[in-house]
Backbone as numpy.savetxt, mean C-alpha at the origin, in Angstrom:
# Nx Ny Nz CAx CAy CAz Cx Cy Cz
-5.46 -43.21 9.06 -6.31 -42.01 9.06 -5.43 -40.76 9.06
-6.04 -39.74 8.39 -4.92 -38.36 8.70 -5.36 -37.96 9.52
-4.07 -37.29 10.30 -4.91 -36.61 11.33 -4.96 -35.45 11.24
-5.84 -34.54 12.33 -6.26 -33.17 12.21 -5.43 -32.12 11.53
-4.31 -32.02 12.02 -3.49 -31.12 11.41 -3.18 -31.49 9.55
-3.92 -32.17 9.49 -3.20 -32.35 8.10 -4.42 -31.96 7.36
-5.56 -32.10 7.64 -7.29 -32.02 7.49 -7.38 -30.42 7.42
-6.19 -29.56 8.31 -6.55 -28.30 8.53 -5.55 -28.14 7.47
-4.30 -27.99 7.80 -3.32 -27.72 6.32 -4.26 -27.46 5.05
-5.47 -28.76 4.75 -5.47 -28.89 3.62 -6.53 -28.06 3.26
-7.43 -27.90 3.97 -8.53 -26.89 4.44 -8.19 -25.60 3.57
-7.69 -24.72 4.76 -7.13 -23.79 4.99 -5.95 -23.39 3.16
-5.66 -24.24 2.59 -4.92 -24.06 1.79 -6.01 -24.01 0.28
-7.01 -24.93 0.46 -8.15 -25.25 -0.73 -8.69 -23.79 -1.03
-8.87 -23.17 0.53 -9.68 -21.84 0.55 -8.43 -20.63 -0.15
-6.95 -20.84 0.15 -6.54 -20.02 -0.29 -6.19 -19.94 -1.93
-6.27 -21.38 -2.33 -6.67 -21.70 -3.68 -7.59 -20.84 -4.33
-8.77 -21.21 -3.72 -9.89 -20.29 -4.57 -9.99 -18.75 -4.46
-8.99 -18.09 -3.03 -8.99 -16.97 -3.10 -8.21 -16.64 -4.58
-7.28 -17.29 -4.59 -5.95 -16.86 -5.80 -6.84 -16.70 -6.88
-8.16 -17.46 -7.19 -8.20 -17.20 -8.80 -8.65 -16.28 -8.99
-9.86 -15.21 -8.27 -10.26 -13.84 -8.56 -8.97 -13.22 -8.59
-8.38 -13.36 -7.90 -6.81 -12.15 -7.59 -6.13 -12.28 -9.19
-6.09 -13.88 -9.45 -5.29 -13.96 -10.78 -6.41 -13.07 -11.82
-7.12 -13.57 -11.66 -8.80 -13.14 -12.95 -8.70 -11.50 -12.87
-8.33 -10.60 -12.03 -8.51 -8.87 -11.43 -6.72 -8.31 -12.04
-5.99 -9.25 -12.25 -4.77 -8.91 -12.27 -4.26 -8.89 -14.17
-5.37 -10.30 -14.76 -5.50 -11.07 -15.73 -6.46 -9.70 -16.57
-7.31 -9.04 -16.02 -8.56 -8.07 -16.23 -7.36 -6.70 -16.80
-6.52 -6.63 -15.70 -6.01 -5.42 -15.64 -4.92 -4.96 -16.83
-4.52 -6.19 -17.01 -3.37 -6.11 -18.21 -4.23 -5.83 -19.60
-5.27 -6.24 -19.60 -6.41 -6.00 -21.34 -7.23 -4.94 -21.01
-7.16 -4.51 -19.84 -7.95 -2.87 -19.67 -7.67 -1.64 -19.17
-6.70 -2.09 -18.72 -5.76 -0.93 -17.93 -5.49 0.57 -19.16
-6.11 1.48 -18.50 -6.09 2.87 -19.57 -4.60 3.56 -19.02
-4.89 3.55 -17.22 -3.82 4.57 -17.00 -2.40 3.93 -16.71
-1.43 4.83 -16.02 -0.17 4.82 -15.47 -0.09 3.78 -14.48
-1.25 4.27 -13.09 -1.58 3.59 -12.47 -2.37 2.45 -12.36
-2.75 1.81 -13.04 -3.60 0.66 -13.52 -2.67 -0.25 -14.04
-1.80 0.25 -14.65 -1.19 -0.44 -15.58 -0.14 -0.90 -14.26
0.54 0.02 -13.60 1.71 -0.49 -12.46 0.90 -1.33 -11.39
0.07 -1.39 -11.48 -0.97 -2.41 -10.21 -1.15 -4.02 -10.94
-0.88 -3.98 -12.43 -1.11 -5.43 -13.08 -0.31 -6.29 -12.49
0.89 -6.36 -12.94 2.34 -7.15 -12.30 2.02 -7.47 -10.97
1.97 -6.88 -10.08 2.00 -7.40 -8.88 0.21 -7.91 -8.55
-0.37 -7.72 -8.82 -1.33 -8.58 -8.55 -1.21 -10.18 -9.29
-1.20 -9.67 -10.62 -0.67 -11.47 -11.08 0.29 -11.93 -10.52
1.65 -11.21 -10.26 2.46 -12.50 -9.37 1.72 -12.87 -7.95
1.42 -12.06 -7.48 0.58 -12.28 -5.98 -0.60 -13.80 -6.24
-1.47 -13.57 -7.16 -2.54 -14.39 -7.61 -1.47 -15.83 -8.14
-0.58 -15.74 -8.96 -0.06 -17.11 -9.33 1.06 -17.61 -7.95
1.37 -16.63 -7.20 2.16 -17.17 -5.87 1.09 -17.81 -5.13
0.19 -17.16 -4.74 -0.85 -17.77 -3.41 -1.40 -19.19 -4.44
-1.68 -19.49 -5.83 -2.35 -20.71 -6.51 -1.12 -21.54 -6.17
0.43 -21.50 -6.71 1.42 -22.40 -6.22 1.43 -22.65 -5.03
1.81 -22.04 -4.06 1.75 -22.17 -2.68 0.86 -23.11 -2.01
-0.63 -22.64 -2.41 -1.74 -23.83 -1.97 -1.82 -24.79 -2.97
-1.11 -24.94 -3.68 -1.24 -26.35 -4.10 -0.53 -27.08 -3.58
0.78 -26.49 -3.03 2.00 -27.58 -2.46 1.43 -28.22 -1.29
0.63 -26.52 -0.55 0.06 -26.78 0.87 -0.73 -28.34 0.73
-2.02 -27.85 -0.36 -2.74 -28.73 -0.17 -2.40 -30.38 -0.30
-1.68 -30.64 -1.69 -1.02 -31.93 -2.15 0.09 -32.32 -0.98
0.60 -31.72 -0.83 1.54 -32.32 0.54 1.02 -32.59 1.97
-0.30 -31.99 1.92 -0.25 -32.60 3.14 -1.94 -33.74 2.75
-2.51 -33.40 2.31 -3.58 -34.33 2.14 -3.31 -35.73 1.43
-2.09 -35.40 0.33 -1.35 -36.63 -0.71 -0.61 -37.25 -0.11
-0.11 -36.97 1.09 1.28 -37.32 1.69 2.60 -37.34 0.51
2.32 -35.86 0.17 4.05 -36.13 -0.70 4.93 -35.22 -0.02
5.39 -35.65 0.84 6.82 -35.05 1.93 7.47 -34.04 0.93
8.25 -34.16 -0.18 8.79 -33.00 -0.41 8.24 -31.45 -0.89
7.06 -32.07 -1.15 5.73 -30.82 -1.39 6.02 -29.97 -0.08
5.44 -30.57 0.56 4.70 -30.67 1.93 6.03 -29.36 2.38
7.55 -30.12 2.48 8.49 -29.23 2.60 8.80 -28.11 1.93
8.59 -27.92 0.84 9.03 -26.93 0.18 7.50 -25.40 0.30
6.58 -26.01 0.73 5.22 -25.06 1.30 5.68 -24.57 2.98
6.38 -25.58 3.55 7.05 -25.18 5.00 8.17 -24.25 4.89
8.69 -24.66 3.57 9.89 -23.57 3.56 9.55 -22.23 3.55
8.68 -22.01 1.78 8.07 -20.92 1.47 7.33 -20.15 2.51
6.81 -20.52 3.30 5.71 -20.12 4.81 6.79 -19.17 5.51
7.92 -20.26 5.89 9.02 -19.59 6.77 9.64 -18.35 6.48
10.01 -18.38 4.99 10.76 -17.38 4.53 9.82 -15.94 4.53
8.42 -16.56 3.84 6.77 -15.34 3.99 6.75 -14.56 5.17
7.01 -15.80 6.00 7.06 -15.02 7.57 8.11 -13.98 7.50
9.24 -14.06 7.94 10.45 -13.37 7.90 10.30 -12.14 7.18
9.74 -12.41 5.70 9.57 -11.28 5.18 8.79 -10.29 5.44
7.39 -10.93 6.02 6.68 -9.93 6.42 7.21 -9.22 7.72
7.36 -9.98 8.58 8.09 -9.28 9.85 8.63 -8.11 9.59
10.22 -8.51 8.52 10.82 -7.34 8.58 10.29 -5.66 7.98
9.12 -6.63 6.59 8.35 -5.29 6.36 7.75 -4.28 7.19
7.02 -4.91 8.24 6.10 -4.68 8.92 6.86 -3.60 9.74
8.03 -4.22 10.32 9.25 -3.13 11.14 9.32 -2.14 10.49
9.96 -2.36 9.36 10.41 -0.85 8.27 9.25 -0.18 7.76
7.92 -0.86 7.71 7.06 0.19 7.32 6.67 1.23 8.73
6.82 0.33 9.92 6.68 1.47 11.48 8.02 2.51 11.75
8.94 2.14 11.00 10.55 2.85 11.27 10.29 3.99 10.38
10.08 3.92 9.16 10.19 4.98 7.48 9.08 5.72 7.81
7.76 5.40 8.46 6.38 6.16 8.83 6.70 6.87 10.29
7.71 6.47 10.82 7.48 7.40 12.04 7.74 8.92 12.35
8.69 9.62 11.10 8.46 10.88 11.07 6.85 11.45 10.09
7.19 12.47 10.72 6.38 13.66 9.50 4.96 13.67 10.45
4.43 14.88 10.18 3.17 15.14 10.73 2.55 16.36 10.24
1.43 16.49 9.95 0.84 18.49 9.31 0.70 19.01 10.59
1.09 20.13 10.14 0.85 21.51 10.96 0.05 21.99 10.57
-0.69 22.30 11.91 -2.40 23.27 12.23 -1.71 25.29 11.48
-2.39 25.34 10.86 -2.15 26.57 10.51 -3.52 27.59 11.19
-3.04 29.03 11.92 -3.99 29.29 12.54 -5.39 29.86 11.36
-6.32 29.75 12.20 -7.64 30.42 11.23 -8.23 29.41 10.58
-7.29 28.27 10.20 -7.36 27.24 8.80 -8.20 26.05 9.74
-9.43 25.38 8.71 -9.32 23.77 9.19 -8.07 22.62 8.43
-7.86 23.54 7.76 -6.92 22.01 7.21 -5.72 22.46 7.65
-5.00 21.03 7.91 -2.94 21.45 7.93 -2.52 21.29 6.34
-1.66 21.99 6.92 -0.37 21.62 5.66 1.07 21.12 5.87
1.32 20.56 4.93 2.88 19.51 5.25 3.97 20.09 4.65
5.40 19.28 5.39 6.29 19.69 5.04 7.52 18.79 4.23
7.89 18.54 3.02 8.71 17.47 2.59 9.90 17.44 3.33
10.32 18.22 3.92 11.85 17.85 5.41 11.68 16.90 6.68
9.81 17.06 6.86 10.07 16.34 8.37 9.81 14.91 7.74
10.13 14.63 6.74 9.28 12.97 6.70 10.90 12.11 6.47
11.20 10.69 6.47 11.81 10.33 6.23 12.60 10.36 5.13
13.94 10.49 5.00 15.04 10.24 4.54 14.50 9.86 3.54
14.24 8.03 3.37 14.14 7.38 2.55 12.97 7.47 1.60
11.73 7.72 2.48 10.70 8.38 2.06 10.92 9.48 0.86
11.31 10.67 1.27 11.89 11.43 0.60 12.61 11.51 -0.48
13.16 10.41 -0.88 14.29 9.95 -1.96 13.34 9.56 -2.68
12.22 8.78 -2.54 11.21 8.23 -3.22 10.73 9.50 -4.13
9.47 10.35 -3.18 9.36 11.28 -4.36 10.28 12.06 -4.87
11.32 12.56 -4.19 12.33 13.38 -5.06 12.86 12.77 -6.65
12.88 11.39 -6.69 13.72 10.74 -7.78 12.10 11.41 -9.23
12.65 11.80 -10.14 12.05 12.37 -11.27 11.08 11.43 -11.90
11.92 10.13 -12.13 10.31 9.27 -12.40 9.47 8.71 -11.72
9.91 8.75 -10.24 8.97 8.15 -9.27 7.81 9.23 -9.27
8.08 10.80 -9.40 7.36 11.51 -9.02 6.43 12.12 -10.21
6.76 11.81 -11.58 6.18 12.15 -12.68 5.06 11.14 -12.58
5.04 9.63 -12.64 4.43 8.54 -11.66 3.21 9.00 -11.19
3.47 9.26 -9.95 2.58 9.73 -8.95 2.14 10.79 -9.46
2.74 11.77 -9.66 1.75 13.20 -10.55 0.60 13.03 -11.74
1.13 11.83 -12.73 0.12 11.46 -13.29 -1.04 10.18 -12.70
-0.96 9.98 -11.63 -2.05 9.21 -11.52 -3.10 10.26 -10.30
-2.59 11.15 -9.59 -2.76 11.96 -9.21 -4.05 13.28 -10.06
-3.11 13.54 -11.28 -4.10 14.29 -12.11 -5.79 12.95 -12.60
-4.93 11.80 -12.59 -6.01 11.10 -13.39 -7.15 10.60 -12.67
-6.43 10.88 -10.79 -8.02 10.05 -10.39 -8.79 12.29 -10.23
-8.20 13.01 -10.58 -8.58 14.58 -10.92 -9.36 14.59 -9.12
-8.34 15.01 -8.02 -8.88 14.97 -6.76 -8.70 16.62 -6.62
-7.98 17.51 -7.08 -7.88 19.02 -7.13 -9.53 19.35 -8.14
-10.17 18.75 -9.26 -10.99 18.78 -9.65 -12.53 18.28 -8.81
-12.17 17.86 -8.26 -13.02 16.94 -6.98 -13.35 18.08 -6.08
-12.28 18.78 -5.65 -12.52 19.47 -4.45 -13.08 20.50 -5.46
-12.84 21.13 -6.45 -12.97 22.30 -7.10 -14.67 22.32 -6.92
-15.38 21.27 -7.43 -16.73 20.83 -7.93 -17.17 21.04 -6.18
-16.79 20.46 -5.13 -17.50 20.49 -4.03 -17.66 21.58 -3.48
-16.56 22.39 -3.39 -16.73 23.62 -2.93 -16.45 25.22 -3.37
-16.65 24.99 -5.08 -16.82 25.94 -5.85 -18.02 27.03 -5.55
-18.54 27.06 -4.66 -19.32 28.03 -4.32 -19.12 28.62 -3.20
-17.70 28.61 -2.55 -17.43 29.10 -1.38 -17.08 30.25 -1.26
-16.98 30.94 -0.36 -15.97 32.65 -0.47 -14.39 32.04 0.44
-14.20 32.84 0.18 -12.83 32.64 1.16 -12.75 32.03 3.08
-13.08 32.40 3.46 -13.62 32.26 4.49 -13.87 30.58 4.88
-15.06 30.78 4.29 -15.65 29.07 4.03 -14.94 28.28 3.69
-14.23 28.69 2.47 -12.77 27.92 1.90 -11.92 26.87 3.26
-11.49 28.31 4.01 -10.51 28.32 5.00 -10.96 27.32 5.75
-12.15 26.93 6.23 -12.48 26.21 6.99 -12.62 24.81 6.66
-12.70 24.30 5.59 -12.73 23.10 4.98 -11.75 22.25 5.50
-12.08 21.28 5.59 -11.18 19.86 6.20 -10.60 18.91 4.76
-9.52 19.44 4.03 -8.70 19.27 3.43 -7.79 17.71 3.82
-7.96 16.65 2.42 -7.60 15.70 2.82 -5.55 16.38 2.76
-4.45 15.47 3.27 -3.25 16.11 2.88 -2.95 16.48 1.60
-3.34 15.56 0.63 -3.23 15.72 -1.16 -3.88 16.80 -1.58
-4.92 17.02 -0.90 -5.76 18.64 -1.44 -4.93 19.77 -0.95
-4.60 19.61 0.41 -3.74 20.66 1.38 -2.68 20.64 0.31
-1.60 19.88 -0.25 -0.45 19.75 -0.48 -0.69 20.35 -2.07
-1.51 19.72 -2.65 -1.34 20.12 -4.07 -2.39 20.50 -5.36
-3.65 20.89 -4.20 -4.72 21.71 -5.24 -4.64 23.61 -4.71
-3.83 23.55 -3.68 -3.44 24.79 -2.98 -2.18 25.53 -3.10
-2.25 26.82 -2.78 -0.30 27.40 -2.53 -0.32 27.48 -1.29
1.00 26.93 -0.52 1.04 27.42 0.94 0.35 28.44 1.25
0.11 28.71 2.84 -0.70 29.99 3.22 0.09 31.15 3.11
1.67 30.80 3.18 2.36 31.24 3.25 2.66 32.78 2.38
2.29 31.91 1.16 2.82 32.72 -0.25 1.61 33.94 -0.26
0.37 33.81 0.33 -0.35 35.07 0.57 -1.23 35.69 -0.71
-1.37 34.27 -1.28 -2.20 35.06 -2.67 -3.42 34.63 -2.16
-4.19 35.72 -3.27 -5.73 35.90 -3.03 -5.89 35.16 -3.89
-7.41 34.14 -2.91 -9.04 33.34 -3.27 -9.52 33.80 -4.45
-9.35 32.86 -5.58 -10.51 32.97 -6.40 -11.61 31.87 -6.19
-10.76 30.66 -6.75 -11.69 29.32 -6.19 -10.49 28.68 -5.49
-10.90 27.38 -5.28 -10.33 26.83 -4.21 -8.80 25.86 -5.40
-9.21 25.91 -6.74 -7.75 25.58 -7.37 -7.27 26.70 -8.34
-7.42 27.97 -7.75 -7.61 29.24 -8.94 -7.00 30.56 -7.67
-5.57 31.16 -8.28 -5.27 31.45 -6.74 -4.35 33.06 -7.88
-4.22 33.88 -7.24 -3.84 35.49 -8.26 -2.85 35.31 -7.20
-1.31 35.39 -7.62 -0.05 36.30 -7.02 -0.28 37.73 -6.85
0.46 37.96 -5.65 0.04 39.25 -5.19 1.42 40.09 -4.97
1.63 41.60 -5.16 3.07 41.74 -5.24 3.30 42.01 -3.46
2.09 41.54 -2.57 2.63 41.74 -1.29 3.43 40.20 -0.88
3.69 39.56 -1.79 4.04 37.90 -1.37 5.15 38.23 -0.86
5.78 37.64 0.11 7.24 37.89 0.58 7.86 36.89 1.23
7.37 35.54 1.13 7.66 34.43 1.31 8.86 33.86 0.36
10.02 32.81 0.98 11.09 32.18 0.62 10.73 31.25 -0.21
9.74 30.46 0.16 9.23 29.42 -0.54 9.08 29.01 -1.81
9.62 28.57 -2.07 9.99 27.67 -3.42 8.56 27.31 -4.29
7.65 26.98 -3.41 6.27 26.31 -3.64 5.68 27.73 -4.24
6.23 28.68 -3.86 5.01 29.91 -4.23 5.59 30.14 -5.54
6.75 30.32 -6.05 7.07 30.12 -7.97 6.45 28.87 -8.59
6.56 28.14 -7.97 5.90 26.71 -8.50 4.41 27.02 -9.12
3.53 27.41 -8.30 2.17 27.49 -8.10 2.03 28.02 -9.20
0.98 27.38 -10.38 0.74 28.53 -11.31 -1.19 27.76 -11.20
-1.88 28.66 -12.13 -3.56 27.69 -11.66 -3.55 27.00 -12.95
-2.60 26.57 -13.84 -2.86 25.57 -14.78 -2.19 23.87 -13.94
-0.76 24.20 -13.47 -0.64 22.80 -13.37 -0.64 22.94 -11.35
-1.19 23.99 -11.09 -1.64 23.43 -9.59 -0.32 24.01 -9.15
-0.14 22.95 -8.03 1.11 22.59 -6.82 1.48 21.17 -7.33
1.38 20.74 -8.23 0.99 19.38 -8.35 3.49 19.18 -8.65
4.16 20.35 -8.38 5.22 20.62 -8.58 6.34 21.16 -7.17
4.90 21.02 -6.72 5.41 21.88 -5.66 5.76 20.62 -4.37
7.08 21.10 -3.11 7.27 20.33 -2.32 6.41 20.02 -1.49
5.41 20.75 -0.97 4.35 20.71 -0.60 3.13 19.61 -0.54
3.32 19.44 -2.29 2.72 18.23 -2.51 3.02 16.64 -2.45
4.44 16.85 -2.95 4.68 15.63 -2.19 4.89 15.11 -1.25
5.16 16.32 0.22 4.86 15.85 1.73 3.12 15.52 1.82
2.76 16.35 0.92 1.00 15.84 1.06 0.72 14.02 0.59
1.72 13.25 -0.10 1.22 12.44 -0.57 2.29 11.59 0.27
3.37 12.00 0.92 4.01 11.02 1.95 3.12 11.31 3.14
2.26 11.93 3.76 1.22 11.83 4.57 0.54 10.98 4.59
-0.20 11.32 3.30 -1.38 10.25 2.76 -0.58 8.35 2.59
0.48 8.23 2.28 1.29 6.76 2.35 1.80 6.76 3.96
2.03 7.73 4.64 1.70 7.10 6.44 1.11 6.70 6.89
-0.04 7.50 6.58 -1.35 6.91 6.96 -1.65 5.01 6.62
-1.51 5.54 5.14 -1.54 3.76 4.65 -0.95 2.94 4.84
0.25 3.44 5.26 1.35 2.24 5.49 1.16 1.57 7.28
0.55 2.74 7.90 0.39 2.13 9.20 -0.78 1.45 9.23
-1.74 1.47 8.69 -3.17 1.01 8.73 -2.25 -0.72 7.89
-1.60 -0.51 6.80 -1.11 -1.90 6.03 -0.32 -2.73 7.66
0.51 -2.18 8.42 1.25 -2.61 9.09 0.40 -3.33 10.11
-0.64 -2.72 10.51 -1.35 -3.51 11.55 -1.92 -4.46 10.93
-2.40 -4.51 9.35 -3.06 -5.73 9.01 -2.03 -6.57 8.85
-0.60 -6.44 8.59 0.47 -7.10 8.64 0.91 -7.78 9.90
0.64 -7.49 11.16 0.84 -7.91 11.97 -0.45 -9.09 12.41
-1.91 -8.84 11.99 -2.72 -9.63 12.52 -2.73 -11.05 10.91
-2.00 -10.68 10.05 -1.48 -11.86 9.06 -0.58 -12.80 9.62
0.49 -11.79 10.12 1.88 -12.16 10.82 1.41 -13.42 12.06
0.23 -13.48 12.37 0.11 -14.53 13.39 -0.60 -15.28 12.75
-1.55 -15.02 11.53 -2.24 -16.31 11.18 -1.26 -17.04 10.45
-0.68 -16.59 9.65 0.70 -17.43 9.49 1.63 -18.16 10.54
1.93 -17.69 11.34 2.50 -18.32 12.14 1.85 -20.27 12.60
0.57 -19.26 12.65 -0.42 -20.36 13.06 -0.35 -21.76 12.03
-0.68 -21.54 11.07 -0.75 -22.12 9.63 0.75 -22.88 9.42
1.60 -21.85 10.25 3.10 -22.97 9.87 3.30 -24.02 10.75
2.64 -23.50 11.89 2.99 -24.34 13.13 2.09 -25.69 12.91
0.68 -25.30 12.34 -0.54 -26.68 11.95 0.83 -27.68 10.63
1.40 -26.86 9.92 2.10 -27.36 8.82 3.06 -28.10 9.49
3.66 -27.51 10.25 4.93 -28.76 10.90 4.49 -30.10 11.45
3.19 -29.71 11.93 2.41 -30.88 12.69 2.07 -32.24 11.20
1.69 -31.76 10.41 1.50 -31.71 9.17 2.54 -32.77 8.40
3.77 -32.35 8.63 5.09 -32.75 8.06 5.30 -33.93 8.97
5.51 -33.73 10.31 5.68 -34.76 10.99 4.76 -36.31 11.38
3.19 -35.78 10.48 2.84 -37.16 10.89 2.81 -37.45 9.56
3.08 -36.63 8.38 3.22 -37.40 6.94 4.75 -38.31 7.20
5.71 -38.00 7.77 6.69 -38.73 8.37 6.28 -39.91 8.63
6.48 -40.05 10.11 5.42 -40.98 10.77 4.68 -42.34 9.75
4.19 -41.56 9.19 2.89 -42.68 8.50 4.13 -43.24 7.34
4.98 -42.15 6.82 5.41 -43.07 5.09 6.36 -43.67 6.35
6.88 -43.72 7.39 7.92 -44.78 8.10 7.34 -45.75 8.65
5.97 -45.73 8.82 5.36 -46.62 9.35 4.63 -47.88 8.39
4.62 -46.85 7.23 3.83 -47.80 5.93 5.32 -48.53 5.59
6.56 -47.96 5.85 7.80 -48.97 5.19 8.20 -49.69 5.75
7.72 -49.70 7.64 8.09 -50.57 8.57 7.05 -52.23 8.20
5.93 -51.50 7.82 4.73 -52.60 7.60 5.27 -53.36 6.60
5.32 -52.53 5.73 6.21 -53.65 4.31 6.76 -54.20 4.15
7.77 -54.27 5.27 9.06 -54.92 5.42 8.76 -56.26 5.62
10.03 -57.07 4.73 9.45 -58.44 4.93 10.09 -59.20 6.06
């Protein structure tokens, strides 16, 4: 008879089977429809993701329900190494996210950010020219400066000010408060010759291509990836144990597929 742990292995692995094929089918979708930048950089890694998790549970499943020991091992391996990897992600995504934060500007509901306080490495990211051309065009394409324009195109200044600005709107449908130009709409902004600000962001600013150039904006969009990366990290950590779990049922797994093929060769014996 098999026993439990091997019943669960196989379980547990059938289900991650059938998760893989939508993932492959969404990844499979994306490569024959993909219009943008971003659509198109999301294909690749969903298909390897979708054809990793279908290999994986097959080894899971055939090795431990088939009793074929070297399956069985090479799904224990892969598990181990998964683990490890996630771990260390999970660290470096809490280490690289732990700077940076917006500043409350007075009068204002929204903050605004700064590309110095965020990480090093972070930082290298958008600074590098194609990472950030990248992001600028998927940026214009999901049109979130157009978004805000439409919601609160009927505001005066005032009203403006008070708006709760996600960081990407703060960072790059706006000019710092700094630079001191006057409200037309909320992505439509007149230089003023009282500007007397250092800021780099306030030459940048023009109302055709935004802030979407400005440093500003890309501390607005390393905000917005803190956010995500810590919300990813905690789901990384409550993975980080079902795995664990899943390796530990797997060893159990390995050892009575042992067991049984030494016991079926002890029987045989003449």
């Amino acid at each position: 008879m098999f026993r439990l742990s091997n019943n669960l292995v196989g379980i547990l692995n059938f289900i991650t089977f059938l998760l893989s094929i939508p993932i492959l089918g969404a990844g499979i979708w994306l490569s024959t429809k993909a219009d943008t930048i971003c659509e198109k950089f999301l294909e690749k890694p969903v298909i390897a993701l979708g054809v990793f998790l279908m290999v994986v549970s097959l080894a899971g499943l055939i090795g431990a329900c088939c009793r074929v020991q070297w399956l069985l091992w090479v799904y224990l391996l892969v598990m181990f190494v998964l683990i490890v990897l996630l771990f260390g992600l999970t660290i470096f995504a809490f280490v690289v996210t732990n700077k940076g934060a917006g500043e409350a500007v007075s009068g204002k509901g929204y903050k605004e950010y700064k590309l110095g306080d965020y990480s090093n490495w972070l930082q290298n990211r958008v600074n590098n020219t194609k990472n950030w051309n990248n992001i600028k065009s998927c940026l214009m394409d999901s049109k979130v400066c157009q978004t805000l324009a439409n919601q609160t195109g009927n505001e005066n200044v005032q009203q403006f000010y008070k708006t709760n600005l996600s960081p990407i709107q703060s960072g790059c449908c706006k000019p710092p408060t700094s630079c001191n130009f006057t409200y037309v709409t909320p992505i439509e902004w007149t230089k003023t010759d009282t500007t007397s600000s250092t800021d780099s962001d306030c030459t940048a600013w023009n109302n055709t291509d935004l802030c979407y150039n400005c440093q500003s904006c890309k501390a607005g969009v390393l905000q917005n990836i803190k956010s995500d990366w810590k919300k990813v990290a905690i789901v990384n950590i409550i993975f980080l144990v079902f795995l664990i779990i899943v390796y530990s049922i797997g060893c159990c797994a390995f050892r009575n597929n042992r067991r049984e093929n030494g016991y079926s060769g002890w029987k045989g014996h003449p």
